[in-house]
N, C-alpha and C positions, 0 to 999 in steps of 0.2 A: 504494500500500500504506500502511497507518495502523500504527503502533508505541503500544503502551502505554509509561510509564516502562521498565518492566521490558526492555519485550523490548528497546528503542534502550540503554537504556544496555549490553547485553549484547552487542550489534552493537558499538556503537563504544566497548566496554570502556573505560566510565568509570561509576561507582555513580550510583544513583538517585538520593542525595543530593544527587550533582552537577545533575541535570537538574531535582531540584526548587528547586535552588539558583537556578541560570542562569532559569528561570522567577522566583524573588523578585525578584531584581534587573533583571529585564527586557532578558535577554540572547538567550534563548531561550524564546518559548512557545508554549505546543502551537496548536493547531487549533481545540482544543474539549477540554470537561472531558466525559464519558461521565457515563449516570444515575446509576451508581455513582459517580462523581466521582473517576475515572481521567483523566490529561494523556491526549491523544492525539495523538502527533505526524503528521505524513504527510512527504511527502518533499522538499519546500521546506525543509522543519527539520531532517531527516535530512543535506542539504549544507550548510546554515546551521550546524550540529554540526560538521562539517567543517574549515569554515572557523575556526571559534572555535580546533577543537583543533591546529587547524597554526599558529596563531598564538599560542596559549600554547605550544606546542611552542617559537617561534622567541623566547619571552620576554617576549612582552607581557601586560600586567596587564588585567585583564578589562574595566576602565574604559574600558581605548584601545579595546579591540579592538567594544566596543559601539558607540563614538563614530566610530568605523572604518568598521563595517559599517551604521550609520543612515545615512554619509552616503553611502555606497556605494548604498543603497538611493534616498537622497534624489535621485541625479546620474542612477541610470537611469530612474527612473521623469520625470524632467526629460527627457531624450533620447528617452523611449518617446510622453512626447504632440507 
């Protein structure tokens, strides 16, 4: 399933602000921009949202939690080839 801004940030009740935010800073970003030049998230980014929001939940600063989840990313895709 593909989310617009609108409809994910209404799902995981946080404003659009925030998910065009987490997109500037390169925390979160969509999939693809639409011809009208809509985010589109899909559900990679949907759990990726997830993970950001339980981790500012627990106090961390958006800084850590990027540098967090890159390397998280960096270690499985190590392990996957």
């Amino acid at each position: 399933m593909e989310y617009t801004t609108q409809s994910l940030s209404k799902l995981a009740k946080v404003s659009p602000r925030t998910l065009r935010y987490y997109d500037q800073i390169g925390l979160l970003k969509p999939i693809r921009k639409s011809s009208n030049g809509y985010r589109i998230y899909g559900q990679n980014e949907v759990d990726k949202l997830q993970q950001i929001l339980f981790y500012k939940a627990m106090g961390m600063e958006l800084e850590t939690i990027k540098q967090m989840l890159e390397f998280l990313t960096l270690t499985s895709n190590i392990v996957d080839s």
